[in-house]
N, C-alpha and C positions, 0 to 999 in steps of 0.2 A: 461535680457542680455543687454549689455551698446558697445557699439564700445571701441577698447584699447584706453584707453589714453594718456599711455606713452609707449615707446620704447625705449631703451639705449642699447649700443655696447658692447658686451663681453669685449672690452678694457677697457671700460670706468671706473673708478675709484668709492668705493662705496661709497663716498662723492657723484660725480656725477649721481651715480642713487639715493643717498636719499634727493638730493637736486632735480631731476625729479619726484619722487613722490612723494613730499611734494606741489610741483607747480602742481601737475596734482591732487592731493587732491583723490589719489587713494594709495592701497593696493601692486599693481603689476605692473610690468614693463614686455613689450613682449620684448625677446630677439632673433635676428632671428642667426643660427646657422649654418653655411655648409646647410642650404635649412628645417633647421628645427625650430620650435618654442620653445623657451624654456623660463621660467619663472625666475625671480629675484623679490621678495617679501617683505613687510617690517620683514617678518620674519627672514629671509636671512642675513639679515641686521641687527637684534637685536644679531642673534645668532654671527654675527662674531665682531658686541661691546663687546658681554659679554666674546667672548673670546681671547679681549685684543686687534684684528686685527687694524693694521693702517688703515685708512678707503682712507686714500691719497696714502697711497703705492698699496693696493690689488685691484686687476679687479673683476668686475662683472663675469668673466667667472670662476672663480675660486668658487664662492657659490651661481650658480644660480642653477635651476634645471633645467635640459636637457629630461626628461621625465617628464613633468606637465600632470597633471590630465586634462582629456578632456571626451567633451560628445559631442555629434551631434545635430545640432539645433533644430531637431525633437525628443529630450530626452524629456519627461515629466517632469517638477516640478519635480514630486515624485521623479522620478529615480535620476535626479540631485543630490537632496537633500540627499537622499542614497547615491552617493559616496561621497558626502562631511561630512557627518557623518560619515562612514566606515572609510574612510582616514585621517578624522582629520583637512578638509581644508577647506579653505574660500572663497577660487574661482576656479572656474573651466572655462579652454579654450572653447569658442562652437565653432565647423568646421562644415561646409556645406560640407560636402564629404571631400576635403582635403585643403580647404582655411578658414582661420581663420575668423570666421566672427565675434566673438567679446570676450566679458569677464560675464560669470555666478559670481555673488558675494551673499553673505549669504543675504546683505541689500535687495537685487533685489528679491530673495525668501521670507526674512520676509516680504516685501512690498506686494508679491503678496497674498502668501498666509493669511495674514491677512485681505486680501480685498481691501487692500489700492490702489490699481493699476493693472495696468496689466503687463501683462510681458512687457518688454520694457519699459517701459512708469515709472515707480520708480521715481523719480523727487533725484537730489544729494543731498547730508545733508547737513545741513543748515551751510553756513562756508566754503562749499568747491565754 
């Protein structure tokens, strides 16, 4: 698990969240919503290139996802791993009961479970 690193506004243009995830050398932007969390991903972002969207006209709030995948900071590896396989996804939110306490990524799993690290402790790819 890693602390977020980037944050951007439901308003905010997705020029301006792909120009914050590209500076924060991350996957996912936390977007906070009426008291909730919600995800803006580089997927988010490829899907509305390929389908033509102005990236300076449309907001972040319009293709983020308002239900993101989450697990509790006491999920095991394993279980993680399971819903990111089930679902199809690359990060998954951790909460501490109901405060966000950081970002599960596929890297921070390969890292661990190959031995390489421990949870937390993944070191960022080389370039970010």
């Amino acid at each position: 698990m890693a602390p977020v690193r980037v944050r951007v506004e439901p308003t905010d243009t997705l020029r301006t969240a792909a120009v914050a995830l590209r500076d924060g050398a991350t996957g996912l932007a936390v977007v906070e919503l009426g008291g909730r969390q919600c995800v803006f991903t580089e997927r988010d972002l490829l899907r509305a290139i390929g389908a033509g969207i102005d990236v300076d006209a449309e907001s972040v709030s319009d293709h983020m996802s308002t239900s993101p995948l989450a697990v509790q900071a006491a999920a095991t590896v394993q279980s993680a791993c399971d819903v990111m396989i089930e679902r199809n996804a690359r990060h998954l939110l951790v909460f501490e009961g109901d405060e966000l306490a950081g970002v599960l990524n596929m890297r921070d799993v390969v890292g661990v479970l190959s031995g390489a690290a421990e949870m937390g402790e993944v070191p960022p790819a080389k370039g970010s």
